[in-house]
LUMGULUM-266825 format. One record per residue (C-alpha): x negated, y negated, z negated. Coordinates in pm, whole numbers. Last residue first. Layout:
<atoms>
<<X, Y, Z>>
...
</atoms>
This chain:
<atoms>
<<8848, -15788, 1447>>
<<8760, -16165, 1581>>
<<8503, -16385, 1402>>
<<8582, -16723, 1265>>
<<8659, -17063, 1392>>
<<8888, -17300, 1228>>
<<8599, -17392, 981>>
<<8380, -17506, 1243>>
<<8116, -17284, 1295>>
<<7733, -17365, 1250>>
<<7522, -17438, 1502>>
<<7235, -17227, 1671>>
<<7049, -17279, 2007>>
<<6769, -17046, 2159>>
<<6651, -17145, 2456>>
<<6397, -16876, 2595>>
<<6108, -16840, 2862>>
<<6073, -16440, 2888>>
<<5702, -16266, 2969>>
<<5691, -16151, 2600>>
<<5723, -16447, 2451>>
<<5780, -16879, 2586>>
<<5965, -17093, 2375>>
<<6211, -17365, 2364>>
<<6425, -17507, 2045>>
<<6806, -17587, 2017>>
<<6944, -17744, 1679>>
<<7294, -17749, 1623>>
<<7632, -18051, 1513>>
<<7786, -17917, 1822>>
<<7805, -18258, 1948>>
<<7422, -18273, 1931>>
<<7366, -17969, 2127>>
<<7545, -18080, 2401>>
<<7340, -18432, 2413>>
<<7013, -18246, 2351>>
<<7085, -17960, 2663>>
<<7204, -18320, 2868>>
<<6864, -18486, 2764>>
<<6682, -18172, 2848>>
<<6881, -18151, 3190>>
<<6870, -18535, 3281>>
<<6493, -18524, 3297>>
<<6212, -18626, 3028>>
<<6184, -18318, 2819>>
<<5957, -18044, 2948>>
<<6173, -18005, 3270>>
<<6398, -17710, 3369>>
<<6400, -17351, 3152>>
<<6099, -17174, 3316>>
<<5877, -17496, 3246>>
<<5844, -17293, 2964>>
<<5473, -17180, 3090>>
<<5333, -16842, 3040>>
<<5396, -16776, 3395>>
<<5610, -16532, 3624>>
<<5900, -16603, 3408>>
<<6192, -16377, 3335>>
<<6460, -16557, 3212>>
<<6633, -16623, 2903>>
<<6923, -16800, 2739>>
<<7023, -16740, 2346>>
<<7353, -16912, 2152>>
<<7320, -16846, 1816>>
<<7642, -16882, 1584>>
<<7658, -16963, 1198>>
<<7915, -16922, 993>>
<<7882, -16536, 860>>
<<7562, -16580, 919>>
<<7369, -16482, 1283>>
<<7668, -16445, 1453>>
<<7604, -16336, 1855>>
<<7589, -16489, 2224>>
<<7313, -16349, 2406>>
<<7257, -16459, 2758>>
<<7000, -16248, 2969>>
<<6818, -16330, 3307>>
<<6586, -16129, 3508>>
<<6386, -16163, 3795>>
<<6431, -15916, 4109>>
<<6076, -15746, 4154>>
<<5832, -15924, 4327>>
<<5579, -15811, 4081>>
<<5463, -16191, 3932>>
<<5847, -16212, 3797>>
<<6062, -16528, 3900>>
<<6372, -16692, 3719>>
<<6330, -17078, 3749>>
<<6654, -17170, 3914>>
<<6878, -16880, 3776>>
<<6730, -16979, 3423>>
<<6826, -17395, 3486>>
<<7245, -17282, 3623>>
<<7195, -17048, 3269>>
<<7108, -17345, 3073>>
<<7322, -17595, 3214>>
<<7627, -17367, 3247>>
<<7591, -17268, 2865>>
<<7549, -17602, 2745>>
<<7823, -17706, 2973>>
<<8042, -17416, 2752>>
<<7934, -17510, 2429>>
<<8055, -17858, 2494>>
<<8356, -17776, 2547>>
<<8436, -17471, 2309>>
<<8315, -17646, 1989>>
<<8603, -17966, 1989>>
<<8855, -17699, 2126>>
<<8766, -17433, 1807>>
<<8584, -17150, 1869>>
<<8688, -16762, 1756>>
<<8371, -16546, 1773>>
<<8410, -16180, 1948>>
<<8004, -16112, 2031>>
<<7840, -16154, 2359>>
<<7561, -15976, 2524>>
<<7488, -16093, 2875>>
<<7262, -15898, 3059>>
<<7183, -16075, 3454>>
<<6983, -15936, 3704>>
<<6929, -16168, 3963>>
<<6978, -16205, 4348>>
<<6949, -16583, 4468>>
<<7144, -16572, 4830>>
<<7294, -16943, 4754>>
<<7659, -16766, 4726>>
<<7507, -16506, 4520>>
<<7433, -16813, 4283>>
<<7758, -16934, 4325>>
<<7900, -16609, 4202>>
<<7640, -16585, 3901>>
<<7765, -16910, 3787>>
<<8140, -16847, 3751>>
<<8058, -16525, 3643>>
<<7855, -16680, 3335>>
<<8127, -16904, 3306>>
<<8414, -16649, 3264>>
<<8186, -16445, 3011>>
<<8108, -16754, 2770>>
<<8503, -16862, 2761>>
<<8573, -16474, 2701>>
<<8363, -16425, 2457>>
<<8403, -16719, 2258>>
<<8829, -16702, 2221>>
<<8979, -16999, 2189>>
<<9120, -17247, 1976>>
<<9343, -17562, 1925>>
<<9607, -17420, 2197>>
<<9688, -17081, 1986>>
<<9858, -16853, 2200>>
<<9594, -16837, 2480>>
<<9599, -16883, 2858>>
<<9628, -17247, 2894>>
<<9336, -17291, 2640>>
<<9104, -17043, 2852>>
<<9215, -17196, 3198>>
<<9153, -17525, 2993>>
<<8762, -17414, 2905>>
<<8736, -17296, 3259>>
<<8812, -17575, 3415>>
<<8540, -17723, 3224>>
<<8268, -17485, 3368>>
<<8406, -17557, 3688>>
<<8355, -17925, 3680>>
<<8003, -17836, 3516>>
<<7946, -17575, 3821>>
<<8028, -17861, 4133>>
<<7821, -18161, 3923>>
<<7489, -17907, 4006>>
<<7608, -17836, 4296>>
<<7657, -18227, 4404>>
<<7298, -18299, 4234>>
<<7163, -18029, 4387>>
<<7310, -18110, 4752>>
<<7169, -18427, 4696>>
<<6809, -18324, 4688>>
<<6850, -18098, 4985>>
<<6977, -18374, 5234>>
<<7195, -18250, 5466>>
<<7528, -18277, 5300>>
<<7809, -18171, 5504>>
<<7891, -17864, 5340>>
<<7817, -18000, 5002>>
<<8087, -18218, 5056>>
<<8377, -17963, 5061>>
<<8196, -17801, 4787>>
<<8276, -18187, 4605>>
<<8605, -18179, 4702>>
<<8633, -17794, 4619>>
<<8497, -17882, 4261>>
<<8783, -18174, 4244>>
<<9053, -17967, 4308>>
<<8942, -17722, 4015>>
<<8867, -17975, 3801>>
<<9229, -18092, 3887>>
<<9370, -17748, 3850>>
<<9232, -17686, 3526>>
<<9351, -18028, 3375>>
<<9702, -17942, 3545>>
<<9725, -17616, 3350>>
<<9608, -17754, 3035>>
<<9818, -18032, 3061>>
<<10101, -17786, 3102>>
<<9973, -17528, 2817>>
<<10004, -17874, 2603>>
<<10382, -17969, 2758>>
<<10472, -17606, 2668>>
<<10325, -17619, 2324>>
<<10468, -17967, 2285>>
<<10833, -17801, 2341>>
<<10797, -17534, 2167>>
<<10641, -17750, 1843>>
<<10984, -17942, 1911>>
<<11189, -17618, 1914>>
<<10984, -17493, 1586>>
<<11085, -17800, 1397>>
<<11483, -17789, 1498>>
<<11432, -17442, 1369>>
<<11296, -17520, 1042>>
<<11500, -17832, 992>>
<<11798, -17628, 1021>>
<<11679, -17361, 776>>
<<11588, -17575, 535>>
<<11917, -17775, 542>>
<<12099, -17418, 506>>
<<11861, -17335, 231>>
<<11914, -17633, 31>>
<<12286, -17618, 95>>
<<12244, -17251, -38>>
<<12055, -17370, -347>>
<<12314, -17624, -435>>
<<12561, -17370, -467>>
<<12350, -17130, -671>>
<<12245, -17404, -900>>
<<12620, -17520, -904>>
<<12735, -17141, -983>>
<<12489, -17176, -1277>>
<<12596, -17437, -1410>>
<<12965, -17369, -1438>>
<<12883, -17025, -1597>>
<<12826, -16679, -1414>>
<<13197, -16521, -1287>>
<<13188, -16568, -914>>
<<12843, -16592, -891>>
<<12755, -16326, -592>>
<<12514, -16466, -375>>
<<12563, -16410, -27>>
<<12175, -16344, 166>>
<<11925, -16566, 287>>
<<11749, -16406, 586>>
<<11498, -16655, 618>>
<<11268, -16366, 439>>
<<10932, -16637, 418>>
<<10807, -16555, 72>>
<<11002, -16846, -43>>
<<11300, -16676, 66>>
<<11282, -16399, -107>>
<<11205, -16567, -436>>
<<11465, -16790, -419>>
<<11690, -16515, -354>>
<<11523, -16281, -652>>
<<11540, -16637, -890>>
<<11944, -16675, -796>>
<<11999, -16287, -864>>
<<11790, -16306, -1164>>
<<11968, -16616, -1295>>
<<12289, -16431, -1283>>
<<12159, -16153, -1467>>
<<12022, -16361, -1754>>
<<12316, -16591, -1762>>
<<12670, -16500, -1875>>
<<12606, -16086, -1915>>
<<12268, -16077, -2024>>
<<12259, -16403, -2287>>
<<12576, -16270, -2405>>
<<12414, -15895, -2433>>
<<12105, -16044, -2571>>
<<12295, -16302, -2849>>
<<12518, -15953, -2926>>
<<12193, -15723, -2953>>
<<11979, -16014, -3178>>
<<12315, -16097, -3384>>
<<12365, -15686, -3452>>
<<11997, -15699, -3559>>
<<11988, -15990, -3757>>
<<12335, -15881, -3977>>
<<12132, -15560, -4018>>
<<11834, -15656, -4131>>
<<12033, -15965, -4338>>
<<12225, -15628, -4493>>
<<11918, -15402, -4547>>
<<11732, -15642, -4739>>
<<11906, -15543, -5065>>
<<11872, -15202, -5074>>
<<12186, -14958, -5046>>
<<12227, -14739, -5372>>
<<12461, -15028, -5534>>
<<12694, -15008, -5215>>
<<12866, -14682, -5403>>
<<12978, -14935, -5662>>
<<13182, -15093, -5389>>
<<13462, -14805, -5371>>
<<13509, -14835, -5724>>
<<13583, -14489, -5876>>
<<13243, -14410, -5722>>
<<13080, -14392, -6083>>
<<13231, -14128, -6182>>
<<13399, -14074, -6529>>
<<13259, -14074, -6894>>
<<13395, -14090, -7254>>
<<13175, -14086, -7564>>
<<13299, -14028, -7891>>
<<13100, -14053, -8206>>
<<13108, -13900, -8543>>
<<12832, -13956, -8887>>
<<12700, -14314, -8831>>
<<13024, -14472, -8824>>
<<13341, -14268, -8840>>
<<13490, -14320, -8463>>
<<13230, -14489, -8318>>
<<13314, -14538, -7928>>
<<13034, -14521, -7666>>
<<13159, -14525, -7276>>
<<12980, -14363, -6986>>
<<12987, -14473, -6622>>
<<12855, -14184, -6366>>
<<12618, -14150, -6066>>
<<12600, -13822, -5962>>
<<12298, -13581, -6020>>
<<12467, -13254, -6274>>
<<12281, -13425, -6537>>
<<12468, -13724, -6468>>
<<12277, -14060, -6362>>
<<12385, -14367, -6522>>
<<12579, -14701, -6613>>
<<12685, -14810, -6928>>
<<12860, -14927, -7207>>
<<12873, -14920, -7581>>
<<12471, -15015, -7629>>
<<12335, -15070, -7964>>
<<12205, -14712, -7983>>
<<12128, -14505, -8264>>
<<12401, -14283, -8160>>
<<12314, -14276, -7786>>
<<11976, -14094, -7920>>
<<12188, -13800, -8089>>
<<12337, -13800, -7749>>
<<12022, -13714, -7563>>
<<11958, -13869, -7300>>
<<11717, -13784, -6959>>
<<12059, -13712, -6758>>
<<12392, -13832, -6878>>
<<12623, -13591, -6982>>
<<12901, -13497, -6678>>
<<12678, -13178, -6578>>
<<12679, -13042, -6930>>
<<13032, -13013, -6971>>
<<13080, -12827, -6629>>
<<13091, -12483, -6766>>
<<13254, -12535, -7059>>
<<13565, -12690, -6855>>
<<13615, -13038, -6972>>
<<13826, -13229, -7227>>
<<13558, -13201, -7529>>
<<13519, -13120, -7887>>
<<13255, -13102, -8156>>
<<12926, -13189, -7909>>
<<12588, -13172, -8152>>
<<12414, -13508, -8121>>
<<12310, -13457, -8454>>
<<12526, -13800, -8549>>
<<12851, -13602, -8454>>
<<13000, -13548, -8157>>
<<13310, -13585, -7960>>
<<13283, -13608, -7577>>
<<13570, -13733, -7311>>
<<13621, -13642, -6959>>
<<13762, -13837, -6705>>
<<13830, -13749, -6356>>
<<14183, -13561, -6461>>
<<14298, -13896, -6551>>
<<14540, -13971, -6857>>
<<14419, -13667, -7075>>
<<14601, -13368, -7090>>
<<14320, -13144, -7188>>
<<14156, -13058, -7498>>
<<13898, -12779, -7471>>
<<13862, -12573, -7809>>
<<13539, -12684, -7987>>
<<13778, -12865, -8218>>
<<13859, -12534, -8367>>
<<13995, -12747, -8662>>
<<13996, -13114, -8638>>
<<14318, -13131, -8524>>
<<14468, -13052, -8810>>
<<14274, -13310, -9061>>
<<14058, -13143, -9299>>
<<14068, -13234, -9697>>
<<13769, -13236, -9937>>
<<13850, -13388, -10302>>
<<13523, -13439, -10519>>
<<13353, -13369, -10828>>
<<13357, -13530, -11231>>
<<13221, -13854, -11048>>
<<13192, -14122, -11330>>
<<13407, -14428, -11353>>
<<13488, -14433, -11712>>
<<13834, -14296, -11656>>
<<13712, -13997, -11450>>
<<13583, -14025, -11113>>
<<13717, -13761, -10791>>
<<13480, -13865, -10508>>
<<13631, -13838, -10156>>
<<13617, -13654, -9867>>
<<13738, -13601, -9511>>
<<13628, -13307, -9321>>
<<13587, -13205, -9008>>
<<13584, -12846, -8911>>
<<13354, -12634, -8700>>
<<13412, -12298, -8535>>
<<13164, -12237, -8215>>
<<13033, -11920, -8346>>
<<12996, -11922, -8713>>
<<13118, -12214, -8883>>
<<12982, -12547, -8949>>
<<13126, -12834, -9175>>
<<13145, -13168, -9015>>
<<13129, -13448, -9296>>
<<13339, -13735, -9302>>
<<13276, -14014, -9642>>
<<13426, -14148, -9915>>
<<13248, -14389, -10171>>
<<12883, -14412, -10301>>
<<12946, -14234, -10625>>
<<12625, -14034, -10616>>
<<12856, -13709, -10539>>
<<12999, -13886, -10232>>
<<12696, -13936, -10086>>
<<12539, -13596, -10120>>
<<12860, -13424, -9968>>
<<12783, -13682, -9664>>
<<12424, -13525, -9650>>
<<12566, -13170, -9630>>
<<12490, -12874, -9827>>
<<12757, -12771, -10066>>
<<13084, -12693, -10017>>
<<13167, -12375, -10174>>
<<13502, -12156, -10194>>
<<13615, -12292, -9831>>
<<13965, -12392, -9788>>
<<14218, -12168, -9676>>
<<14489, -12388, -9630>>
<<14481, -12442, -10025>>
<<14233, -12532, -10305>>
<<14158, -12523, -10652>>
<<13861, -12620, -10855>>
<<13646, -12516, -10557>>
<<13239, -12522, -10640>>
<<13050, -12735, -10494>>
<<12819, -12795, -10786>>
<<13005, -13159, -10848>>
<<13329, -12935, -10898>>
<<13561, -12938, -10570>>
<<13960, -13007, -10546>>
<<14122, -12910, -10199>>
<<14248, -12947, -9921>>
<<14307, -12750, -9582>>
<<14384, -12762, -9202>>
<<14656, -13104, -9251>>
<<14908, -13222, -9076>>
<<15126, -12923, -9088>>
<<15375, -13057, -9375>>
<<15269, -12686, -9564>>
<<14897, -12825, -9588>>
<<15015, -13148, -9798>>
<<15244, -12922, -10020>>
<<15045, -12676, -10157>>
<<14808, -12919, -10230>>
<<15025, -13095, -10480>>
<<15020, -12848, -10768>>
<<14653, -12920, -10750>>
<<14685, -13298, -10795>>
<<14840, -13334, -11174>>
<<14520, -13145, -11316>>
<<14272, -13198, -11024>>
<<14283, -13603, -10995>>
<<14563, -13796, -10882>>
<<14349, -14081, -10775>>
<<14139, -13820, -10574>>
<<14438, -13681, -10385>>
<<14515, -14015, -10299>>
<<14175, -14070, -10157>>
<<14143, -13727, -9987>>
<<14491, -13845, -9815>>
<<14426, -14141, -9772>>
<<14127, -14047, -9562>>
<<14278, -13709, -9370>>
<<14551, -13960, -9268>>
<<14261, -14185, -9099>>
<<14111, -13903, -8946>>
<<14479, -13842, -8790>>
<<14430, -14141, -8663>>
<<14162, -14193, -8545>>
<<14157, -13880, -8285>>
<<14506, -13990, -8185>>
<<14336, -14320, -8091>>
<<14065, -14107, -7885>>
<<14172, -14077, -7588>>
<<14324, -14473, -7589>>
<<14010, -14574, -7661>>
<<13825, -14395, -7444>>
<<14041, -14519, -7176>>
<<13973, -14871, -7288>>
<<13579, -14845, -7244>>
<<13602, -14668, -6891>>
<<13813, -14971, -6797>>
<<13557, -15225, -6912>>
<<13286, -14970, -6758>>
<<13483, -15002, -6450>>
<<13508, -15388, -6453>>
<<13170, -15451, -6546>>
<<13058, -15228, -6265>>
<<13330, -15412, -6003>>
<<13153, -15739, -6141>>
<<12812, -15632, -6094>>
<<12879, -15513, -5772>>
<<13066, -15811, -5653>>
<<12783, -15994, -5783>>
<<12549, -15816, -5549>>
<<12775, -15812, -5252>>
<<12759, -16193, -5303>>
<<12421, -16227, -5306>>
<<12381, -15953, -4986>>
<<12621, -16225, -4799>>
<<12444, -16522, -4911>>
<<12106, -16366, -4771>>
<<12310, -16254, -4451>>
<<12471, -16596, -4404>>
<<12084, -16783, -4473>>
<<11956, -16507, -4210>>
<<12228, -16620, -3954>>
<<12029, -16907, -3792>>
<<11696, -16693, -3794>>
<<11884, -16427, -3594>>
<<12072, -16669, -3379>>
<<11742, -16795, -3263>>
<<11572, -16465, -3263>>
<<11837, -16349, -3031>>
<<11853, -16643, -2775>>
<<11457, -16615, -2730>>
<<11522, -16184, -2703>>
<<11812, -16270, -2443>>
<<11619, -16581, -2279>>
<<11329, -16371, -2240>>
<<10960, -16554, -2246>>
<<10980, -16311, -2578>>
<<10898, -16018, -2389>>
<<10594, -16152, -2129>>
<<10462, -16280, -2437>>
<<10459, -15996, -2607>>
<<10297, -15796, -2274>>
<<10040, -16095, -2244>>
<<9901, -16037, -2629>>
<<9905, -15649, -2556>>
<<10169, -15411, -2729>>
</atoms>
């Protein structure tokens, strides 16, 4: 988008209005996304919270019966093998217990019931008790997926040294790779394992236990951990919140796990930040344009296309349609129409005076023409009883300038536009004018005239026309040739610059004189050429080539004037 095309867009009052309300809501948005981010936090911390206590509560039983298996290894220890052997019978016929028995410090069973291995030997917990550390769980490993928990104890004698150890296995830690179900929601799943990392019991479906662990962690790492809580990617690629609970420290763990989506907000967590004040911008930028739109932007375009219209001269103003734009606007559109109708009236009360003076103007025109014209027949009237020769030049010579300016108002009264008229035409009537009085005398002459469309103005026309009449009424009375042929006279009106006329007069002249043209400069017709000239603002110059005596005149236009199409 160009520099003048962005401009062009934000010189909108929708897209202003939007930006405004944009930038005004961006503090909102930011506080909103703040917010959402603490109720996300909080709605985690509450799930994992929740996730934390449900573990608990699946594994209580878990604890419990460990804790039996405990005093129960540690009573049977305190008894020792002679009284306590008699006993084991006993503690695995109650059904809380797998098996039990007494074990030398080679691993070898003293006695033993439940179906207690002959030899436990092997295991890092086994090693502990037998240095006299105190109790400890072991997990003892079957074949297949068999394994058993055990609790033991050191047996001492009475001067405190181990003389071998009691083992006993709770009953629900056998087969504990069977699934356990029943818990209290069918979304949560809960994982037993031991410091290995190696998975002793669990609530889900074999094939789907390795989906719920969390992805990129291994649960003998989790052990090591500080962590009892969090937040994570499954294996199987949903987000899920998993739980940590020791059960025997350092040697079993439980960890219990459920989607993350069981708060509806959590799923908001994936969103990024900057998307809400985006959004909350862009919504405000469409509503602010639509509002701007539908109260004033379309409004003001019908009031700015009326305007418009009528300031391009359409005085056909039609019904604007405001009915439901704002208070202000209606008054705009309301005040425009008065405007309009005053505009209107003034306009037409205007053109009936300019009708009016256009009439009276053609009318003085008219009566201007008709006077000359009176006049000229006075004066022709005259001529007829003028004897002297001298006199009836004068009179003739008065008769054709009267004429000449009757023909300037016969040209005004005749035209649309009063302050100008139309060269051609002015120059062609007078040379007619002229050439008919001539015939009158008996003079026969060729005449070429040559004149080009040129628009004058009133104070040009005048005075260019008795220029024209003196000149040419001068070349019909000194035309001659040395052949007796009929002389020749030409008039050449033409643009020489775009504003700058020539006026050209020649005649055929029998010598090479300019004497052709009238006088060499001290009668009445140089001094009226000079006069004419002068009001045209020209220069005129005289000169004698190719058998022809010429007046050539030029002068610029006025700037009224300019050439026809």
């Amino acid at each position: 988008m160009s520099a003048a095309a962005g401009r062009k867009f934000t010189d909108r009052l929708g897209v202003r209005l939007g930006m405004v309300i944009g930038l005004a809501l961006l503090p909102v948005g930011l506080m909103a996304v703040f917010q959402a981010s603490d109720l996300l936090a909080e709605a985690r911390a509450r799930s994992e919270a929740a996730l934390a206590g449900e573990t608990l509560r699946a594994v209580r039983p878990k604890l419990a019966l460990i804790k039996r298996a405990q005093g129960a290894a540690e009573a049977l220890a305190a008894m020792r093998s002679g009284a306590g052997c008699s006993a084991l019978s006993r503690m695995i016929d109650g059904g809380a217990f797998v098996f039990a028995g007494y074990y030398a410090t080679d691993g070898r069973a003293v006695c033993h019931a439940g179906g207690a291995p002959g030899t436990l030997v092997g295991t890092e917990a086994l090693g502990a008790v037998l240095t006299g550390t105190g109790a400890a769980l072991s997990v003892l490993r079957g074949n297949g997926e068999m394994s058993v928990l055990v609790a033991l104890h050191p047996e001492l004698d009475a001067g405190g040294v181990v003389t071998g150890f009691v083992a006993v296995s709770p009953r629900e830690g056998g087969q504990v790779a069977a699934e356990e179900r029943g818990t209290a929601s069918q979304a949560f799943s809960l994982f037993v394992f031991d410091r290995t990392g190696e998975v002793l019991s669990r609530t889900s479906a074999p094939e789907e236990a390795a989906s719920l662990l969390p992805a990129g962690r291994r649960l003998e790492d989790l052990t090591a951990s500080d962590v009892a809580t969090f937040t994570a990617d499954s294996a199987g690629g949903a987000g899920r919140a998993y739980s940590l609970v020791r059960l025997v420290e350092g040697e079993l763990f439980a960890l219990g796990t459920w989607p993350e989506e069981r708060s509806g907000l959590v799923a908001l967590r994936a969103l990024p930040p900057l998307l809400f004040p985006a959004l909350m911008w862009s919504i405000s930028l469409i509503a602010a344009w639509f509002a701007a739109e539908v109260l004033v932007a379309q409004h003001i375009r019908r009031l700015r296309s009326a305007i418009t219209d009528f300031a391009g001269g359409n005085r056909v103003v039609r019904a604007l349609d405001l009915r439901h734009a704002p208070k202000e606007i209606r008054e705009a559109g309301e005040a425009f129409g008065k405007m309009t109708d005053s505009i209107l009236h003034d306009e037409a009360e205007l053109e009936d005076m300019l009708r009016e003076k256009e009439v009276l103007l053609r009318e003085v025109h008219h009566r201007v023409k008709n006077n000359l014209q009176l006049i000229a027949s006075i004066v022709n009237m005259q001529l007829r009883h003028t004897r002297s020769e001298e006199a009836r030049t004068i009179m003739r010579s008065l008769q054709e300038r009267m004429v000449s300016l009757a023909t300037v108002h016969n040209g005004l009264y005749q035209t649309a536009d009063l302050a100008a008229i139309g060269g051609e035409t002015l120059l062609r009537g007078i040379i007619d004018q002229v050439m008919r009085n001539a015939q009158i005398r008996g003079q026969r002459v060729a005449v070429e005239s040559h004149l080009a469309p040129v628009i004058l103005s009133l104070d040009q026309a005048v005075p260019l026309a008795l220029l024209l009449t003196e000149a040419l009424s001068n070349a019909l009375a000194h035309a001659s040739t040395a052949d007796g042929s009929p002389p020749r006279v030409t008039v050449s009106f033409q643009l020489e610059k775009p504003q700058e006329a020539v006026l050209e007069v020649a005649n055929s002249a029998s010598g090479a004189s300019v004497a052709g043209l009238g006088d060499t400069g001290t009668g009445i017709g140089t001094q009226l050429l000079r006069g004419f000239t002068k009001q045209l603002n020209g220069e005129f110059r005289r000169e004698f080539a190719g058998g022809m005596c010429q007046l050539r005149v030029w002068f610029s236009l006025s700037p009224k004037a300019e050439a026809a199409a």
